[in-house]
PDB file of N, CA, C, O and CB in Angstrom:
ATOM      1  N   UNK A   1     185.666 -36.985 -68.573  1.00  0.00           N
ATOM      2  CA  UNK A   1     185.060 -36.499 -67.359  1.00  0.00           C
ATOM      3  C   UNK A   1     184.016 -35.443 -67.742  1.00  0.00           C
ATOM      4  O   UNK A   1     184.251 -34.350 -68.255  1.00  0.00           O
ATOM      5  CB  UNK A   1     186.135 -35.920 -66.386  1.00  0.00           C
ATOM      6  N   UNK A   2     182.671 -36.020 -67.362  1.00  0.00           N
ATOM      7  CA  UNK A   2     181.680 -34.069 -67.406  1.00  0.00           C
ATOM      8  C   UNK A   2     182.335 -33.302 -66.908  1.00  0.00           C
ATOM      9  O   UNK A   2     183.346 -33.265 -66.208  1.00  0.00           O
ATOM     10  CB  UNK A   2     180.177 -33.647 -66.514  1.00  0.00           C
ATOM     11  N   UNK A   3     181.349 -32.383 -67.534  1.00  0.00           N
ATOM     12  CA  UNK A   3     181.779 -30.683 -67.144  1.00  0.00           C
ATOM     13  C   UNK A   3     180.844 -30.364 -65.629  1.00  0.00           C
ATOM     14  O   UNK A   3     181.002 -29.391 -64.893  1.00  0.00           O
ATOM     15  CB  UNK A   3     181.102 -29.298 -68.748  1.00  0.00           C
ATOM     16  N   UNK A   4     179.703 -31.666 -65.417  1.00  0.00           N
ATOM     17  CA  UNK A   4     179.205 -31.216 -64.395  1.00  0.00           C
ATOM     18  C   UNK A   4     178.205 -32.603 -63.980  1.00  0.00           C
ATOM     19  O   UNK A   4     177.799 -33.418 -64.808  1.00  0.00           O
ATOM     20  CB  UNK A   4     178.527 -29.734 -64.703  1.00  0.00           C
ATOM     21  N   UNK A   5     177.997 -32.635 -62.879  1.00  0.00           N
ATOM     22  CA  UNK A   5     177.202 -33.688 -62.526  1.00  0.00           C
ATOM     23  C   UNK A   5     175.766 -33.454 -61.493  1.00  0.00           C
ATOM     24  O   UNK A   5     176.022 -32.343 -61.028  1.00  0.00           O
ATOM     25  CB  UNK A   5     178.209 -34.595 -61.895  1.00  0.00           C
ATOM     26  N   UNK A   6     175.102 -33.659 -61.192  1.00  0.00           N
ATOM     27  CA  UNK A   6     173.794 -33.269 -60.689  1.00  0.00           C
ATOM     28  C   UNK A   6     173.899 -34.322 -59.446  1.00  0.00           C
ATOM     29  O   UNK A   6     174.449 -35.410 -59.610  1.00  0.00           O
ATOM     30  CB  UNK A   6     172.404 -33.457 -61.853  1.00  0.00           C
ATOM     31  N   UNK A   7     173.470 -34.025 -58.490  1.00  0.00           N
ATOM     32  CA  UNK A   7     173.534 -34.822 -57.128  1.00  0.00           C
ATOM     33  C   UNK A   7     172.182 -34.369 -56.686  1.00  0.00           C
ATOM     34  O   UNK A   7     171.669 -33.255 -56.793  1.00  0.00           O
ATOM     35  CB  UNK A   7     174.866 -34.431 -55.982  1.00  0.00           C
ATOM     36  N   UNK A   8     171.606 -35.736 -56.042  1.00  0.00           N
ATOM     37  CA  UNK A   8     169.757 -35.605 -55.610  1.00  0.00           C
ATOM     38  C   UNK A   8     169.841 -36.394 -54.608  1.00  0.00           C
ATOM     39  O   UNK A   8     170.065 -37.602 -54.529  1.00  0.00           O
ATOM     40  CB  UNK A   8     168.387 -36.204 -56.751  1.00  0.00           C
ATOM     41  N   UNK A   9     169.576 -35.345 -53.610  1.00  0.00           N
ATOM     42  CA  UNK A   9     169.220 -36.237 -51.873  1.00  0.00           C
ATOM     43  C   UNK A   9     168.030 -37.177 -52.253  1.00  0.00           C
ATOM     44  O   UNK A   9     167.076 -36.907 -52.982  1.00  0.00           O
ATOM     45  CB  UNK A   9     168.514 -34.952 -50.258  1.00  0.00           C
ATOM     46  N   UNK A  10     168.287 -38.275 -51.629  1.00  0.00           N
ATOM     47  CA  UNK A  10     167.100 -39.243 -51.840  1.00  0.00           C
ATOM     48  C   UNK A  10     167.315 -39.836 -50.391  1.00  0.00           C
ATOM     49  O   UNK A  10     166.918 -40.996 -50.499  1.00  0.00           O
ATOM     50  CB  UNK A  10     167.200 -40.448 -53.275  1.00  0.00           C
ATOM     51  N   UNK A  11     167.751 -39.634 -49.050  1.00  0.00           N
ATOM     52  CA  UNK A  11     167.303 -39.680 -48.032  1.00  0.00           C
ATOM     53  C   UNK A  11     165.980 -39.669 -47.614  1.00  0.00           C
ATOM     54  O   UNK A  11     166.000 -40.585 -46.792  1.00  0.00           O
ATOM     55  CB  UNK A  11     167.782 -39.038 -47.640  1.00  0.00           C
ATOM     56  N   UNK A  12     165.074 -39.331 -47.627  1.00  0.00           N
ATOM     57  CA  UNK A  12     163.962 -39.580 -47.563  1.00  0.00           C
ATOM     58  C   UNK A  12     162.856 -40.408 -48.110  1.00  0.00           C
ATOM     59  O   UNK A  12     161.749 -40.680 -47.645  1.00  0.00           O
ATOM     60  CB  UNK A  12     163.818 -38.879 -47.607  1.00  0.00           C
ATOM     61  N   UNK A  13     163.270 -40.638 -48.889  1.00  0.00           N
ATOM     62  CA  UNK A  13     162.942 -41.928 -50.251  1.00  0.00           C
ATOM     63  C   UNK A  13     163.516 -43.409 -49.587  1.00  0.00           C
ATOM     64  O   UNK A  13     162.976 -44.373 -49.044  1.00  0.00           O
ATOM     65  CB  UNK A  13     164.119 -41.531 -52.099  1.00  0.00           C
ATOM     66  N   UNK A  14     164.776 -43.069 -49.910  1.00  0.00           N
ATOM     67  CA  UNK A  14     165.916 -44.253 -49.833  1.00  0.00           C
ATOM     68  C   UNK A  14     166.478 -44.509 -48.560  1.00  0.00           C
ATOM     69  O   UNK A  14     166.316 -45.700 -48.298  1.00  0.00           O
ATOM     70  CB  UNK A  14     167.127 -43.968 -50.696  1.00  0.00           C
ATOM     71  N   UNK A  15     167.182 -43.792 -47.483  1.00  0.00           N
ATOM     72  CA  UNK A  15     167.573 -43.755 -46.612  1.00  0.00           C
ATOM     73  C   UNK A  15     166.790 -44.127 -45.605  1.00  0.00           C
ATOM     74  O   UNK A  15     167.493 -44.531 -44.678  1.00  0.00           O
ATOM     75  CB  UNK A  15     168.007 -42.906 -46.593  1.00  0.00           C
ATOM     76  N   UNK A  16     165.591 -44.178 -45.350  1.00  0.00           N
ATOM     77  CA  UNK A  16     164.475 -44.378 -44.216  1.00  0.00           C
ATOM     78  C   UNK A  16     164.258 -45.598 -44.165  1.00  0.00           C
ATOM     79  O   UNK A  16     164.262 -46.250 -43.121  1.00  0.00           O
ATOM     80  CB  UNK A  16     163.158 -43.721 -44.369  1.00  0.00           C
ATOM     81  N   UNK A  17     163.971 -46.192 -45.668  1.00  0.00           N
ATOM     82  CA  UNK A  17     163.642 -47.870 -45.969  1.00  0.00           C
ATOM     83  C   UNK A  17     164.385 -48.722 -45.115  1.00  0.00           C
ATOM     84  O   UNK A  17     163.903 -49.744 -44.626  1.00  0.00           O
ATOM     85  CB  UNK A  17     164.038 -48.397 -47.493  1.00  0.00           C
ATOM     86  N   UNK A  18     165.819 -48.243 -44.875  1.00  0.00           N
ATOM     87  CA  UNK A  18     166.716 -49.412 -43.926  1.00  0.00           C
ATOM     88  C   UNK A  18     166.262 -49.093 -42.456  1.00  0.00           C
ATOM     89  O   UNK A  18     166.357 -50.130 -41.799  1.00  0.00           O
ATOM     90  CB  UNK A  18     168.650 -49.230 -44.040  1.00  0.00           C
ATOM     91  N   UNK A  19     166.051 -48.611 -42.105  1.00  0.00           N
ATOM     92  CA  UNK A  19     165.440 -47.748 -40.288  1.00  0.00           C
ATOM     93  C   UNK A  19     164.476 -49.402 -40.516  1.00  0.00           C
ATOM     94  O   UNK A  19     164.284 -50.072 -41.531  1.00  0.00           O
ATOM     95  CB  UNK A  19     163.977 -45.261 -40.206  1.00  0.00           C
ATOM     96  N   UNK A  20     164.012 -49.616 -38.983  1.00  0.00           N
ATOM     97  CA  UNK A  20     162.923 -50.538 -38.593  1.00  0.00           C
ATOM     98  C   UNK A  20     161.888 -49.738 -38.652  1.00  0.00           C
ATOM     99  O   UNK A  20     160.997 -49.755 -39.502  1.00  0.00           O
ATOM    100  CB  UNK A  20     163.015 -51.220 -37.277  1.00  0.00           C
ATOM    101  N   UNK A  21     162.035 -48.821 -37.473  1.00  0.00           N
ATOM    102  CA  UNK A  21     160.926 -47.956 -37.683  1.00  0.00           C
ATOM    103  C   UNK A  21     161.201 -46.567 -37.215  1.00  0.00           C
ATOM    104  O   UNK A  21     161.802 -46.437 -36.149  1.00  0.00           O
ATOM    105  CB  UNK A  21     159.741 -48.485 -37.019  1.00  0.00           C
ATOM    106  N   UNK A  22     160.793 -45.408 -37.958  1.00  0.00           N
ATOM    107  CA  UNK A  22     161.540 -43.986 -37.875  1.00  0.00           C
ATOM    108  C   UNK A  22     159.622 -43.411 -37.793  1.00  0.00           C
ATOM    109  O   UNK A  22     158.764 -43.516 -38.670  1.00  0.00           O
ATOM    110  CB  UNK A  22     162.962 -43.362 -39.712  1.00  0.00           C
ATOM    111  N   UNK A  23     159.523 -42.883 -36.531  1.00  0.00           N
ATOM    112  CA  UNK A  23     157.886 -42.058 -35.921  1.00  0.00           C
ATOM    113  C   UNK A  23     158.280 -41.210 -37.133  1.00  0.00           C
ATOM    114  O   UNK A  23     159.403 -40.887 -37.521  1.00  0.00           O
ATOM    115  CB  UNK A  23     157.627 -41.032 -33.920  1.00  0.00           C
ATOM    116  N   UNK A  24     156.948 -40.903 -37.682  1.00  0.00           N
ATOM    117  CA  UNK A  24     156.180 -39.445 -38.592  1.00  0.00           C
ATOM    118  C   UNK A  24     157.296 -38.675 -38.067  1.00  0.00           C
ATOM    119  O   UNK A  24     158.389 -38.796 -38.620  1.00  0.00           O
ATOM    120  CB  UNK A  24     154.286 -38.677 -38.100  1.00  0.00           C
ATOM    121  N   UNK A  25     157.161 -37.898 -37.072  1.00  0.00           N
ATOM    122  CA  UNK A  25     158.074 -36.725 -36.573  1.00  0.00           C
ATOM    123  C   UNK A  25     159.273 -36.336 -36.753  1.00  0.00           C
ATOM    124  O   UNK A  25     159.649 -35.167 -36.836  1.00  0.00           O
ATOM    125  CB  UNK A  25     158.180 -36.714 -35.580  1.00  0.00           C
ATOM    126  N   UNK A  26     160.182 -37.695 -36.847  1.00  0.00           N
ATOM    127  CA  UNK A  26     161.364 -37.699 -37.231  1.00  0.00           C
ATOM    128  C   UNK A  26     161.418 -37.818 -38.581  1.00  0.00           C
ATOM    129  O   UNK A  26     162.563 -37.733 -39.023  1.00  0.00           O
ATOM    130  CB  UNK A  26     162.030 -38.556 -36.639  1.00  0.00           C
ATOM    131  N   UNK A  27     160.668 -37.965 -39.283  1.00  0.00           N
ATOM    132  CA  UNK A  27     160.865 -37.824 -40.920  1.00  0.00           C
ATOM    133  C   UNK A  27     160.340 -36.669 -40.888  1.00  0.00           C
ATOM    134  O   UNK A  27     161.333 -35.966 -41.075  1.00  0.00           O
ATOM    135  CB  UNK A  27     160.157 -38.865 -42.042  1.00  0.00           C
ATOM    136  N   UNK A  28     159.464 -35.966 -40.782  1.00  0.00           N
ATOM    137  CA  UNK A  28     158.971 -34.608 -40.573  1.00  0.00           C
ATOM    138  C   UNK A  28     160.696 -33.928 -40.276  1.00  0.00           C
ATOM    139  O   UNK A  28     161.501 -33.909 -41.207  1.00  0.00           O
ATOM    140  CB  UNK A  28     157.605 -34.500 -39.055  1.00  0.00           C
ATOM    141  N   UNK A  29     160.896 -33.650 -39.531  1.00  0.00           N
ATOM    142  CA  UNK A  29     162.091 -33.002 -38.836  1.00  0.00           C
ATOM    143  C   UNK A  29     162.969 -33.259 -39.974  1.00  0.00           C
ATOM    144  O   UNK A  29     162.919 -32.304 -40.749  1.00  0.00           O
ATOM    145  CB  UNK A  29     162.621 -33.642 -37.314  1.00  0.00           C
ATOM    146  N   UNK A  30     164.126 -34.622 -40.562  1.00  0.00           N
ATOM    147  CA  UNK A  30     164.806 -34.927 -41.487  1.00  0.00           C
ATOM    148  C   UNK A  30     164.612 -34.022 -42.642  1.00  0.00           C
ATOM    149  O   UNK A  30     165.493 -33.233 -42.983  1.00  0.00           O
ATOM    150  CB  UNK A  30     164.605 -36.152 -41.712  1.00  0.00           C
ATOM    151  N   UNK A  31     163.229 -34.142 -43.383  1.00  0.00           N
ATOM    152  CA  UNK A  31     163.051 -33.351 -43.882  1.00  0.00           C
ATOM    153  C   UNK A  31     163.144 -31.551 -44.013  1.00  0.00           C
ATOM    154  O   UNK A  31     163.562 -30.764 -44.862  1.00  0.00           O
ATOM    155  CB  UNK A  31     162.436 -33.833 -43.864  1.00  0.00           C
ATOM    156  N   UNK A  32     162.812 -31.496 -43.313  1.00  0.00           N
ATOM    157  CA  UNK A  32     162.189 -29.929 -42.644  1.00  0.00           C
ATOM    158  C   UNK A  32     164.228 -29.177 -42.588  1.00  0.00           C
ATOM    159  O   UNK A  32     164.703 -28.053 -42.752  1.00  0.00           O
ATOM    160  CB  UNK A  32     160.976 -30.262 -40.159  1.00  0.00           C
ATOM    161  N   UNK A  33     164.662 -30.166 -42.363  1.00  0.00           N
ATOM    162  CA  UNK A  33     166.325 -29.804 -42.116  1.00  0.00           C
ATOM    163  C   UNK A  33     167.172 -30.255 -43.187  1.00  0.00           C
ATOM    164  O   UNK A  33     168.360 -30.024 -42.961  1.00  0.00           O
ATOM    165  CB  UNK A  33     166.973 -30.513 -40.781  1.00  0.00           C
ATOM    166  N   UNK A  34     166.943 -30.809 -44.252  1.00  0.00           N
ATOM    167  CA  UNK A  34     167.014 -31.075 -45.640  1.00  0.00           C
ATOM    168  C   UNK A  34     166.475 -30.050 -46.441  1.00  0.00           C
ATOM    169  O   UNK A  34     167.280 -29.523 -47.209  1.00  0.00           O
ATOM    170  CB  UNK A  34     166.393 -32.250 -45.956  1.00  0.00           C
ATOM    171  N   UNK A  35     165.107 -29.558 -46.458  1.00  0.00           N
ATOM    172  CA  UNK A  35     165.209 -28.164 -47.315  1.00  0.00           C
ATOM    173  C   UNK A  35     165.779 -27.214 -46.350  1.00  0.00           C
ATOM    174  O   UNK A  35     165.821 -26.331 -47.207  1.00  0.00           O
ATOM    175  CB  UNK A  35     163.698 -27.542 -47.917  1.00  0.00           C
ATOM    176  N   UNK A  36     166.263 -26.617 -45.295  1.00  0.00           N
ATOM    177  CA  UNK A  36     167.093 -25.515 -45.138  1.00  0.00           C
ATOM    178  C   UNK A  36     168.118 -25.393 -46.079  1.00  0.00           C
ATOM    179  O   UNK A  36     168.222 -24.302 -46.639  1.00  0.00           O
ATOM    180  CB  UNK A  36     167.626 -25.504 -43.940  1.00  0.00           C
ATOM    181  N   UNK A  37     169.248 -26.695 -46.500  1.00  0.00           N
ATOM    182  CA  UNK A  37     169.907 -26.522 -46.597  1.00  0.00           C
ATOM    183  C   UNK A  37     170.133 -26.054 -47.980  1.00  0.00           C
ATOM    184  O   UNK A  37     171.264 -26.157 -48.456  1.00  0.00           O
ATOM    185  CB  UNK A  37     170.270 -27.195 -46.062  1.00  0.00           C
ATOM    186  N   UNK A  38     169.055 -25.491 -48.746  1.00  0.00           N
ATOM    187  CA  UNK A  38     169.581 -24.718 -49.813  1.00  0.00           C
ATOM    188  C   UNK A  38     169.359 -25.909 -51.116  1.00  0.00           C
ATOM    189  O   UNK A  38     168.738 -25.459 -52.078  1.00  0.00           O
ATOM    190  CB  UNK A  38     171.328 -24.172 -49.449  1.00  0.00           C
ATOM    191  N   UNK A  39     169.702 -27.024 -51.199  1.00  0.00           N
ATOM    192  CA  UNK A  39     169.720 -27.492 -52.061  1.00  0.00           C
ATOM    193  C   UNK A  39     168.726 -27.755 -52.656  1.00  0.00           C
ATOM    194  O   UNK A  39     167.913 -28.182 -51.836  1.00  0.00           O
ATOM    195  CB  UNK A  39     170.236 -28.122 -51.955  1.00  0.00           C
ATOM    196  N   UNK A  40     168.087 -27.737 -54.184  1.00  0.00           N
ATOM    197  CA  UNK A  40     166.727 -28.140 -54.448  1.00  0.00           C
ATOM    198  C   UNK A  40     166.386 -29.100 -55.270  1.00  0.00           C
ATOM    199  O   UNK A  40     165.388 -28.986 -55.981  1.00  0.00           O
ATOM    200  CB  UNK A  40     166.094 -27.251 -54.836  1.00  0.00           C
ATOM    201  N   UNK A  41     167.168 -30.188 -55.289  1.00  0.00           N
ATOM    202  CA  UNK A  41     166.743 -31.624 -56.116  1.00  0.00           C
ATOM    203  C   UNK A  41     167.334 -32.255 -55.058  1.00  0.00           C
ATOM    204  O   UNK A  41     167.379 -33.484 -55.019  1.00  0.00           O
ATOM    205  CB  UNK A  41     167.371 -32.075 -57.807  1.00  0.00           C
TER     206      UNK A  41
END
């Protein structure tokens, strides 16, 4: 087992592709509430 593992939001990348169709705004927003949360990869 590592001593540690690295985890990378790829919601925005990856997660959107399955949506039909997601307006600018709401990826704007997704985003925008994805970096609050502190994490930075």
């Amino acid at each position: 087992m590592p001593e540690s593992v690295a985890i990378r939001e790829v919601g925005p990348r990856d997660g959107l592709q399955n949506e039909a169709v997601v307006p600018a705004q709401g990826k704007v927003r997704l985003i925008d509430l994805l970096s609050q949360t502190g994490i930075r990869r």
